[in-house]
N, C-alpha and C positions, 0 to 999 in steps of 0.2 A: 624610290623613284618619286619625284614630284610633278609629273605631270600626268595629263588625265587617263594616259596609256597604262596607266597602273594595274587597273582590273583587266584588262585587258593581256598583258604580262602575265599575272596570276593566272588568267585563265590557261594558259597557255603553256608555262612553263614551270609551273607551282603545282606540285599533287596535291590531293584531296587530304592526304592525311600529314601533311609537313604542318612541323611546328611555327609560330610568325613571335619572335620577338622583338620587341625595340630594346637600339642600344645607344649609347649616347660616347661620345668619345671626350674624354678629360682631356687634362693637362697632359703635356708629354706623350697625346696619342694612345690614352691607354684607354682599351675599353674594357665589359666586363662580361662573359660569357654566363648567361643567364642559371642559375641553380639547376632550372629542369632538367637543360640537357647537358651542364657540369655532370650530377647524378646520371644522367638516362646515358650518354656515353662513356663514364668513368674516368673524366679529367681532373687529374689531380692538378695542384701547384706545381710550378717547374717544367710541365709538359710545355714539348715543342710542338708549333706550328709554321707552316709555309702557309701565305700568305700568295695566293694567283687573282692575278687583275685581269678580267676576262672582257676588254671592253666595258669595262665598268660596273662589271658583276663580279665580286670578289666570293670567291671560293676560299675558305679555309680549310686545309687537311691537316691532318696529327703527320707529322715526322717523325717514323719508327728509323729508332739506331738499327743501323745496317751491321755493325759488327759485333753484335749481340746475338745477332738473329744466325748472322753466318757462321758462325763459333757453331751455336747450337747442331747447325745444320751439317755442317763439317764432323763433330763426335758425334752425330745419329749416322753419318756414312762411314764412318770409321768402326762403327761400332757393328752395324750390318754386315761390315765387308772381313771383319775379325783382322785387320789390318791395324799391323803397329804404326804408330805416330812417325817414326824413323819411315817406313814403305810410304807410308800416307805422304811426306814431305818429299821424297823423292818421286813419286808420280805425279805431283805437282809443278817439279822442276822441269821434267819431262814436257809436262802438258805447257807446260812457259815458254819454253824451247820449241815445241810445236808451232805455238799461237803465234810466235815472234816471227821463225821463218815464213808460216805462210802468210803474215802480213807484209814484215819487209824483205822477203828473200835471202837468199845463202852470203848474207854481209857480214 
């Protein structure tokens, strides 16, 4: 922010313990995520970000693959449930069949 509401911001909406970097944006929009908290959050190269413009406060968040996560979670209920992959994929079908009718009715 460049105006004098700046401290005043900070007061307000900045915790005491947040880190304050400056970044500078190159060529092609590319900026460069400072060492401390590459290190202090575990950003490798190639990680994805979503980029949210909040009224002119942009939030970066890490974009975690969804179907990485879901795989996993799917063979930890599979595996809980002593359920073969064949039952697992049929209560699935089931459960689709469900969620379909009570969406759009008996069509």
């Amino acid at each position: 922010m460049r105006y004098n509401a700046e401290n005043q911001y900070k007061q307000k909406y900045v915790q005491e313990d947040a880190m304050e970097s400056a970044i500078q944006i190159r060529k092609r929009g590319v900026m460069t995520i400072p060492s401390e908290l590459r290190e202090k959050y575990g950003i490798q190269e190639g990680d994805t970000f979503q980029l949210v413009d909040m009224d002119g406060i942009f939030v970066l968040t890490p974009m975690v693959p969804m179907v990485p996560e879901l795989a996993r979670e799917i063979e930890r209920f599979r595996r809980e449930s002593e359920a073969s992959t064949d039952e697992l994929m049929q209560g699935m079908r089931k459960e689709r069949e469900r969620y379909y009718k009570e969406k759009y009715g008996n069509t």
